[in-house]
DSSP file (Angstrom, degrees, kcal/mol; ACC not computed):
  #  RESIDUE AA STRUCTURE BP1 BP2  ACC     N-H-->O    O-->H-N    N-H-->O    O-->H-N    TCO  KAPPA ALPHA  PHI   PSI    X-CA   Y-CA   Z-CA
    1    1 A X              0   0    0      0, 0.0     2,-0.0     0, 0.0     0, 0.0   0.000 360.0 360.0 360.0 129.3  -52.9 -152.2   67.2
    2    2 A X        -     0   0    0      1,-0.1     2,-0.2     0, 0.0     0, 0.0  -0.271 360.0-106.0 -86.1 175.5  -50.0 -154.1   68.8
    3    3 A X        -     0   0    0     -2,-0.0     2,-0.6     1,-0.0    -1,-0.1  -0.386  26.1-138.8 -88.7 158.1  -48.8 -154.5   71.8
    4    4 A X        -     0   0    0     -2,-0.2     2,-0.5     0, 0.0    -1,-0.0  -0.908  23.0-151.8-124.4 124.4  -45.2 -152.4   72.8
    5    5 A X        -     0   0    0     -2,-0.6     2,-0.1     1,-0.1     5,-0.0  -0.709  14.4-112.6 -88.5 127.2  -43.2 -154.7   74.8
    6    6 A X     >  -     0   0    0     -2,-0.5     4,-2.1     1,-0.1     5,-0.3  -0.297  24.2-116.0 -45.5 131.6  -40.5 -153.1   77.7
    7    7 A X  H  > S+     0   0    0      2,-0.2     4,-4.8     1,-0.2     5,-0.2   0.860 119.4  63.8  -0.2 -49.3  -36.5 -153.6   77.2
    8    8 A X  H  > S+     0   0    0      1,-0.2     4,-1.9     2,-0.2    -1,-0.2   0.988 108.9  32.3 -50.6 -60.4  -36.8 -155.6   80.3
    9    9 A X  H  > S+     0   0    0      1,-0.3     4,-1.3     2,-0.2     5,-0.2   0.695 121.8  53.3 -88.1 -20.5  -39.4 -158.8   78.7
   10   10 A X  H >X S+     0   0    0     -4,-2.1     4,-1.8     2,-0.2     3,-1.7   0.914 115.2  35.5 -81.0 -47.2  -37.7 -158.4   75.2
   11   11 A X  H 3X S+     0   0    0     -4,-4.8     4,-0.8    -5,-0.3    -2,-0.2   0.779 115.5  63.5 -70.5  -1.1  -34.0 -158.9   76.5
   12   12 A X  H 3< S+     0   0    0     -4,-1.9    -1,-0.3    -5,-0.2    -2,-0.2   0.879 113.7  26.2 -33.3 -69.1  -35.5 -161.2   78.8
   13   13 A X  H XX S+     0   0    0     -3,-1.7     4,-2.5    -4,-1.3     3,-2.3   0.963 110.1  64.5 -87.4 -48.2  -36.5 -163.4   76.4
   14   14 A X  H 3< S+     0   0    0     -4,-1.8     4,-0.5     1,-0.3    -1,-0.2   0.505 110.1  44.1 -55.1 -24.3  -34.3 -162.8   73.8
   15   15 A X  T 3< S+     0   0    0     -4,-0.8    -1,-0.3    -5,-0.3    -2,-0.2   0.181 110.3  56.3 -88.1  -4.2  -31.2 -164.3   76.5
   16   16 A X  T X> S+     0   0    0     -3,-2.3     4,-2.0     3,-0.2     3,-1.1   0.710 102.1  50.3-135.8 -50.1  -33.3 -166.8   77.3
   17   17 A X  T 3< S+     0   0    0     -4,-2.5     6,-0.2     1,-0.2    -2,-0.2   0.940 121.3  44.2 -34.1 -56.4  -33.6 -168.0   73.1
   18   18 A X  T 34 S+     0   0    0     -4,-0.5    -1,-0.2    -5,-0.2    -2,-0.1   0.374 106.6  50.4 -87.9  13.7  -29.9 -167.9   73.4
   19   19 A X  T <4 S+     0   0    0     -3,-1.1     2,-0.4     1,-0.0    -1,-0.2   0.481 123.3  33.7-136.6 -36.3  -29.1 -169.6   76.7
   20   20 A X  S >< S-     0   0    0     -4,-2.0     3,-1.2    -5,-0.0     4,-0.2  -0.336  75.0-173.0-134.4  74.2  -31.4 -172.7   75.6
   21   21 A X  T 3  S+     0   0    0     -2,-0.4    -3,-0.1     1,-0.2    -4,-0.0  -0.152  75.2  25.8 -60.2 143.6  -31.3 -173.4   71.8
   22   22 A X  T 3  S+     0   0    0      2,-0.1    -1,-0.2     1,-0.1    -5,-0.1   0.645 102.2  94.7  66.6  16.4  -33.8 -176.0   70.8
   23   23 A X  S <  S+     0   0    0     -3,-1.2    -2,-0.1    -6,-0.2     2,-0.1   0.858  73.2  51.9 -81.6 -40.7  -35.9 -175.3   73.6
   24   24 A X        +     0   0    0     -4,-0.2     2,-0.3    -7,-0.1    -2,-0.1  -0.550  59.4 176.2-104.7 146.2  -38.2 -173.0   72.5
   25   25 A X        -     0   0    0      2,-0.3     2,-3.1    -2,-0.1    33,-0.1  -0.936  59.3 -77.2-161.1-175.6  -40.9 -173.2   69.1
   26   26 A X  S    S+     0   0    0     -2,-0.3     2,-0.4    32,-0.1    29,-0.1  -0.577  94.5 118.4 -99.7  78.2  -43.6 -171.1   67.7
   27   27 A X        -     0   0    0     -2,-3.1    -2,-0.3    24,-0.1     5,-0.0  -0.981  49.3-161.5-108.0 126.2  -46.0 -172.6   70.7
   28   28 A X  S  > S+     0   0    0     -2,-0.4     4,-1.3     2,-0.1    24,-0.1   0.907  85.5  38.3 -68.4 -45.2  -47.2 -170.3   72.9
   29   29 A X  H >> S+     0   0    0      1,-0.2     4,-1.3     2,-0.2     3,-0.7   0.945 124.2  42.3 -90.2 -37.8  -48.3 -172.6   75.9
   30   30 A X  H 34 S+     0   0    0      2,-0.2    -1,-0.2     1,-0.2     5,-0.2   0.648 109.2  49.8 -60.2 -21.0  -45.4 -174.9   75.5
   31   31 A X  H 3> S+     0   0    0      2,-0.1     4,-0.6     3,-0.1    -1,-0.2   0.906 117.8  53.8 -85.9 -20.5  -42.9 -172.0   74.9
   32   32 A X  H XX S+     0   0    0     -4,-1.3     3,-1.1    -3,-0.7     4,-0.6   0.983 107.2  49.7 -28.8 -93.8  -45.2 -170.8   78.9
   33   33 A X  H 3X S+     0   0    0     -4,-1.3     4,-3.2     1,-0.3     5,-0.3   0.823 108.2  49.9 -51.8 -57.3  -44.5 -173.8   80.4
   34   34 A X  H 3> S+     0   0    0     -5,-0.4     4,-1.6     1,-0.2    -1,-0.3   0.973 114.0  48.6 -62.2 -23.4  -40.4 -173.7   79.6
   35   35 A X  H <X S+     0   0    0     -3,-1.1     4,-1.2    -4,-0.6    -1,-0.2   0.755 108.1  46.7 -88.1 -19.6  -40.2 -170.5   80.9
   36   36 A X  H  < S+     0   0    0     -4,-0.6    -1,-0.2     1,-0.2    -2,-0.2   0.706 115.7  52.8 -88.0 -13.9  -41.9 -170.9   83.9
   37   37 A X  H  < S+     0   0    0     -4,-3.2    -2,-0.2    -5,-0.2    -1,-0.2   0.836 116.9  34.2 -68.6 -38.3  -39.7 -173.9   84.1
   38   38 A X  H  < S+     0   0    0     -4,-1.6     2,-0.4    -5,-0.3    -3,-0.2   0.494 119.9  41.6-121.9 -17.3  -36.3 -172.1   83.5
   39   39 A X  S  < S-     0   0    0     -4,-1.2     2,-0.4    -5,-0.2    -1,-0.1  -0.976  75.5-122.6-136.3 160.0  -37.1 -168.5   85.4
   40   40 A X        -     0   0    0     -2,-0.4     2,-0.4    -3,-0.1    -3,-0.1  -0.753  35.0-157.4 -91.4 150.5  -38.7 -167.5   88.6
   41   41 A X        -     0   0    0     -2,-0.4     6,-0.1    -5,-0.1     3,-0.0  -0.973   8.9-143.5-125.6 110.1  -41.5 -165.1   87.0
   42   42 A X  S    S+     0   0    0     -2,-0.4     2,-0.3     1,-0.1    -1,-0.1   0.838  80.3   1.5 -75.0 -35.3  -42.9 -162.2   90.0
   43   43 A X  S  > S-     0   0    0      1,-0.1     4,-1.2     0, 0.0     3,-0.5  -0.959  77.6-102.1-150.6 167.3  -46.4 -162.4   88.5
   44   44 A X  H  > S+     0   0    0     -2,-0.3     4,-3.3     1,-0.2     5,-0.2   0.791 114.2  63.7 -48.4 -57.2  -48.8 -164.1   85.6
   45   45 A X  H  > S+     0   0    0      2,-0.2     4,-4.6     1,-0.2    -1,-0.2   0.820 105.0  34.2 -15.4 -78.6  -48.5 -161.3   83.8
   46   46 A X  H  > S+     0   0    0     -3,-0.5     4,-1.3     2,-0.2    -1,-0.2   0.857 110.7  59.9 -64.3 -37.2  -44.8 -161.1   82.9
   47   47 A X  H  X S+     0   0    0     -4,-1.2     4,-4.5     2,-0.2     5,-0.3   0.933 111.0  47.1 -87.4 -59.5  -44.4 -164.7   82.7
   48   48 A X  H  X S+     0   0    0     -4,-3.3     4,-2.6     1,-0.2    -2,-0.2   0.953 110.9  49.7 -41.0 -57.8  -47.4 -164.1   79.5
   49   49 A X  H  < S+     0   0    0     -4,-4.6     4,-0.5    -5,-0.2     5,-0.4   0.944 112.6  46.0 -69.7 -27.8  -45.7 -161.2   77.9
   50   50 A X  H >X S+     0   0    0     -4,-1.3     3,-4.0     2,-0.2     4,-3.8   0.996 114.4  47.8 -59.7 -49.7  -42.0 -163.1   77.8
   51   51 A X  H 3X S+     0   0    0     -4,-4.5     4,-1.6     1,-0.3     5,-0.3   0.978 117.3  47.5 -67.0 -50.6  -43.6 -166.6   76.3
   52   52 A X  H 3< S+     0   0    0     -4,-2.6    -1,-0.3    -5,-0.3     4,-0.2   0.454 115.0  39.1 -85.2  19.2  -45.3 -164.3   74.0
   53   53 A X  H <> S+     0   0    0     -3,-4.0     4,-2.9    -4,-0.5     5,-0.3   0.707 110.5  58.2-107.9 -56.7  -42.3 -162.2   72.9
   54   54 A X  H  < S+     0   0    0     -4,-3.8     4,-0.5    -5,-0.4    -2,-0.2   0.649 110.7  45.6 -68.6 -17.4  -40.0 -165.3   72.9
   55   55 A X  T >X S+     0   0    0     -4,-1.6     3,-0.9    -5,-0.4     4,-0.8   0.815 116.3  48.8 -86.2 -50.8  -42.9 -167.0   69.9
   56   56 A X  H 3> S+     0   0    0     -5,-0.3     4,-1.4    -4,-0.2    -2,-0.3   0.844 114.2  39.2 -53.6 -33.5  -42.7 -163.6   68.4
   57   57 A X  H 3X S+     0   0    0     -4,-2.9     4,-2.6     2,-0.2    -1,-0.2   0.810 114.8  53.7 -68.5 -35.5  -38.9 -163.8   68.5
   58   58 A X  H <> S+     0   0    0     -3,-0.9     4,-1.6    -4,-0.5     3,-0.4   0.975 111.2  49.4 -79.0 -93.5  -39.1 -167.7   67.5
   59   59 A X  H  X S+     0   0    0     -4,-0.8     4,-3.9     2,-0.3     5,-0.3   0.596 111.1  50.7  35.3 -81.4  -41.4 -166.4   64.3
   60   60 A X  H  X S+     0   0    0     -4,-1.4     4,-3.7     1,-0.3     5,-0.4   0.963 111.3  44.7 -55.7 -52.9  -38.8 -163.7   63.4
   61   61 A X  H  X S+     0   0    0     -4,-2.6     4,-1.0    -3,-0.4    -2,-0.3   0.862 106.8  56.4 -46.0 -42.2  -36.1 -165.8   63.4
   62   62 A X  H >X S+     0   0    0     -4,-1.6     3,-3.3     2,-0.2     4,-0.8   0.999 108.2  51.5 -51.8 -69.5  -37.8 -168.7   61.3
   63   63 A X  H 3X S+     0   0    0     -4,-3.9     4,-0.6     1,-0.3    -1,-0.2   0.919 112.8  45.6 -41.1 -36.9  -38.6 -166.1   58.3
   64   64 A X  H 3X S+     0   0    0     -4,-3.7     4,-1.6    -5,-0.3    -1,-0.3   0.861 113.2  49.1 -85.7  -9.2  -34.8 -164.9   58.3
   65   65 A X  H XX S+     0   0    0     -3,-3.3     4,-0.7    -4,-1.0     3,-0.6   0.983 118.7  37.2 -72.8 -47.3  -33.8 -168.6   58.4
   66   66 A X  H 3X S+     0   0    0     -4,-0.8     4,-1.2     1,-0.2    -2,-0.2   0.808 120.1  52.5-110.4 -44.5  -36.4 -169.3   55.4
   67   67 A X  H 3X S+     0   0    0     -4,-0.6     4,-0.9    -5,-0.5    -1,-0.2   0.902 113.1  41.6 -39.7 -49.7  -35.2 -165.6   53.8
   68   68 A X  H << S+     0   0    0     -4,-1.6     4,-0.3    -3,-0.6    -2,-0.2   0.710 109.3  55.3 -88.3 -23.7  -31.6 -166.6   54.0
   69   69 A X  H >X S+     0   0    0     -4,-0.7     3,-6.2     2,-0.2     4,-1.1   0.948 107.6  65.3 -59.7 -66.7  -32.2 -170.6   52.6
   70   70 A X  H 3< S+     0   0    0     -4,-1.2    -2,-0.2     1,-0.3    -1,-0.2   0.663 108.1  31.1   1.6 -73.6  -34.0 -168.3   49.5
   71   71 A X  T 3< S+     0   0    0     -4,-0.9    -1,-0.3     1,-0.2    -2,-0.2   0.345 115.0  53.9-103.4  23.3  -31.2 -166.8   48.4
   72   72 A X  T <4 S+     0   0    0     -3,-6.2    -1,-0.2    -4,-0.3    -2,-0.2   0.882  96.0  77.2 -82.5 -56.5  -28.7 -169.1   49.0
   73   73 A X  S  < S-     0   0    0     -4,-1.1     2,-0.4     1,-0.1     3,-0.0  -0.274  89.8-125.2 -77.3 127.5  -30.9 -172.0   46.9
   74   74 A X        -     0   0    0      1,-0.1    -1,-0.1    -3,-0.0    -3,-0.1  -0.544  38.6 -98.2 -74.9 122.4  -30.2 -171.1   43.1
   75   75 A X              0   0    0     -2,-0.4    -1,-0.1     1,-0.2    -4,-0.0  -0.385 360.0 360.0 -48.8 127.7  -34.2 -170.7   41.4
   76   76 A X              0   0    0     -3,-0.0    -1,-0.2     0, 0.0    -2,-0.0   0.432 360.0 360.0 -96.1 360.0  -34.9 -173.8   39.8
């Protein structure tokens, strides 16, 4: 059973994807580390659920990147 993330930590992260492109990659403790770098965090906690919505966000995006090459690229 997954986890259900607030509003707050997705648009959180999801501004945070879009305010420093190339920043972020499907790493968990590196994608940690930038966030604790780039926002003040109130607790351990929070700071965990963004870096791990912002690799889950990282993730989705990859698959629609690799989704959309698909059907652009003619089947060989």
């Amino acid at each position: 059973m997954g986890s259900i993330r607030s509003s707050g930590i997705k648009k959180t992260a999801e501004s945070l994807v879009t305010s420093f492109p190339g920043k972020f990659n499907l790493d968990f403790h590196e994608n940690r580390e930038v966030v604790r770098q780039v926002v003040t965090v109130p607790s351990k906690k929070t700071l965990n659920n963004i870096a791990g919505y912002v690799t889950r966000y990282m993730l989705k995006l990859e698959s629609r990147r690799k989704k959309e090459e698909e059907e652009v690229a003619p089947p060989v």
